[in-house]
N, C-alpha and C positions, 0 to 999 in steps of 0.2 A: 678494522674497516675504515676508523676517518682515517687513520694514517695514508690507507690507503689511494684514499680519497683526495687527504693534501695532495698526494705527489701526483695525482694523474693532472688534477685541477693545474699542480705549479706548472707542470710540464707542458700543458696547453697556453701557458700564456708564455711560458721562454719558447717555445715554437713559433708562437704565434698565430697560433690556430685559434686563438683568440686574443682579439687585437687590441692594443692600448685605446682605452677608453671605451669597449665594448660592456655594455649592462650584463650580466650573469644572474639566472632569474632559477634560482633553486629548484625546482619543477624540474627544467627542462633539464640543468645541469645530471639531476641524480639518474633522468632516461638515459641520457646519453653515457653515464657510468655504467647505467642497468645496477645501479644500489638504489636505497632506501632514501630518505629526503634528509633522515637526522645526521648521519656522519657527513652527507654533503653539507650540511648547515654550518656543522662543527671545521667543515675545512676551509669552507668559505670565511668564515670569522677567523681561524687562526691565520690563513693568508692576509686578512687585513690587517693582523697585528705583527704580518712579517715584510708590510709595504708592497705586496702587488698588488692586493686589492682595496681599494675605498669605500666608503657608506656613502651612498647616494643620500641625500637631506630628506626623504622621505622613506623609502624603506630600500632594500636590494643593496645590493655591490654593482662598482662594476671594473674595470682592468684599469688598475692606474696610471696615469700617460706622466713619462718623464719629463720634467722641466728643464732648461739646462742647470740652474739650481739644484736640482736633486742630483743631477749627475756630477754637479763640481762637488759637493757634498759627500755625495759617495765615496769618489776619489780623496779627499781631504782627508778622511775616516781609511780609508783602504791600504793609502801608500805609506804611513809608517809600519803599518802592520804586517805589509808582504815583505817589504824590508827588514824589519826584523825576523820574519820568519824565514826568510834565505840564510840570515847570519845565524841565527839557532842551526838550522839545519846544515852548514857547511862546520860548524862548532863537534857538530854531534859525528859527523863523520870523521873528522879531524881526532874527535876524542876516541873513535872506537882504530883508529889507526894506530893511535897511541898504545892502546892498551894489547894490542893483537899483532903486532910489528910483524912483517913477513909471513902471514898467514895469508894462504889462499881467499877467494871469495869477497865479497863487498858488506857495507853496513846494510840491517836491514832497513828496508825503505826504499834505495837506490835504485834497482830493481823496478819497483814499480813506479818511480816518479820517471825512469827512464822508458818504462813501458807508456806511461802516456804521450811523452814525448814522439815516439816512437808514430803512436795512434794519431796524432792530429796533423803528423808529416803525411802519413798513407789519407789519411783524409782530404789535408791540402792537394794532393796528387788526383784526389779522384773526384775534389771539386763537388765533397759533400760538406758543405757548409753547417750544417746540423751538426753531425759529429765531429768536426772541428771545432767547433766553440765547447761540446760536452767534454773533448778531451783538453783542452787547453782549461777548463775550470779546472777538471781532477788533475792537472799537472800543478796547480796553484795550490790546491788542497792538499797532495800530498807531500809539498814543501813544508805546512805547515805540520803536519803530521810527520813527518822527519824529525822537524825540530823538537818536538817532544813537550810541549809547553800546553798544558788543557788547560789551562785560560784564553792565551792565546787562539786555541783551536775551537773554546765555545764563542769568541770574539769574532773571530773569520767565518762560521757556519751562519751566524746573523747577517752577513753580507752577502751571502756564496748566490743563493738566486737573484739579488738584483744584480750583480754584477754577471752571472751569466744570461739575464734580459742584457743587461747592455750590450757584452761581446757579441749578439746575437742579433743588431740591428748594426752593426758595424761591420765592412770588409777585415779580414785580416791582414795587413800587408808584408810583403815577403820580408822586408829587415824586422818587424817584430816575429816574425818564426823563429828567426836568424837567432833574438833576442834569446829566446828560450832556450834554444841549444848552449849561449853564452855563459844563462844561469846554471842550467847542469852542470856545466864542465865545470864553474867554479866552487859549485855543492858539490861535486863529484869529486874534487880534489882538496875537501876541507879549507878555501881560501874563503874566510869571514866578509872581509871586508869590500875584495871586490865582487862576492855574492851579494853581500849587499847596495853596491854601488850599480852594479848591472839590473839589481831589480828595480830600484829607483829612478834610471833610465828607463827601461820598460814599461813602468808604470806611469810617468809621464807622459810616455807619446801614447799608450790605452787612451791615457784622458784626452790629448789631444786627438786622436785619431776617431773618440766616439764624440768629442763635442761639434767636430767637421762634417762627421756621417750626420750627427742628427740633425744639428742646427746651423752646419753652413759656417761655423766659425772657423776663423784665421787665425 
């Protein structure tokens, strides 16, 4: 039941159905789940030790508002890591090409990291912003999930909700769609290096594209 309760809670604020810097008053939170007061308790305190929510100086949480700080920060933490997870994963297809020369079919993974891709294009098309930002995270998730590295992947799950708050107050713009298709094809063709050069791109102009959306920088 908190588990449950984290995600409905996260989900409300990468929505934005409740908004950066709104109080969250336990009470009303658990009506609105229709649960008990204790697992909302318990999710409301794990959210603050996962950085959406904060302790107000007297008692409560409430939705923590990004600074540009916390977002350059983010990114600073974010971009070796997608980086390297491109190149794990264009490694791991490369390695399973190797081992299975002229056999039908693809590495597994490919599959699905191509199905998100797939998902946030039909999204861009139908101009649901919601489900474009949820499929462009699981297209980043399952790069790393490709590459096969669970260190790596409990390192990335620490970040995976603020960075889909951030995608999620930012426009998409059509050359970073563009970008994602660049990253596949070079995970899809085990090339390392420019899977990882193409994601270091991409992750650059995120940062630039979300510190313009929020705060107007140039």
């Amino acid at each position: 039941m908190g588990a449950r309760a984290r995600e409905e809670v996260r989900q409300r604020i990468v929505d934005r159905r409740y908004p950066m810097g709104s109080r969250l008053v336990e009470r009303e939170v658990a009506e609105e789940l229709r649960m008990s007061r204790v697992p909302v308790r318990e999710a409301l305190r794990a959210l603050v030790a996962e950085g959406l929510l904060e302790l107000l100086p007297r008692s409560g949480v409430r939705v923590r508002s990004l600074e540009r700080a916390d977002v350059r920060h983010l990114y600073e933490v974010w971009e070796p890591l997608a980086v390297q997870a491109s190149r794990l994963a264009a490694r791991r297809v490369a390695a399973s090409a190797r081992e299975a020369p002229g056999e039908p079919g693809e590495p597994q993974g490919l599959g699905a990291l191509r199905a998100c891709l797939e998902r946030a294009e039909r999204a861009a098309v139908d101009e649901e912003g919601t489900r474009e930002v949820a499929a462009h995270t699981a297209f980043h998730e399952e790069i790393v999930a490709l590459g096969g590295n669970p260190l790596l992947a409990r390192m990335m799950e620490q970040l995976a909700w603020q960075l889909q708050l951030v995608f999620g107050m930012r426009a998409e713009p059509a050359h970073m769609r563009a970008q994602h298709r660049d990253i596949y094809r070079h995970i899809a063709a085990g090339d390392e290096e420019p899977a990882a050069a193409s994601t270091l791109i991409h992750v650059r102009d995120s940062r630039a594209v979300a510190l313009r959306s929020l705060f107007g920088d140039h």
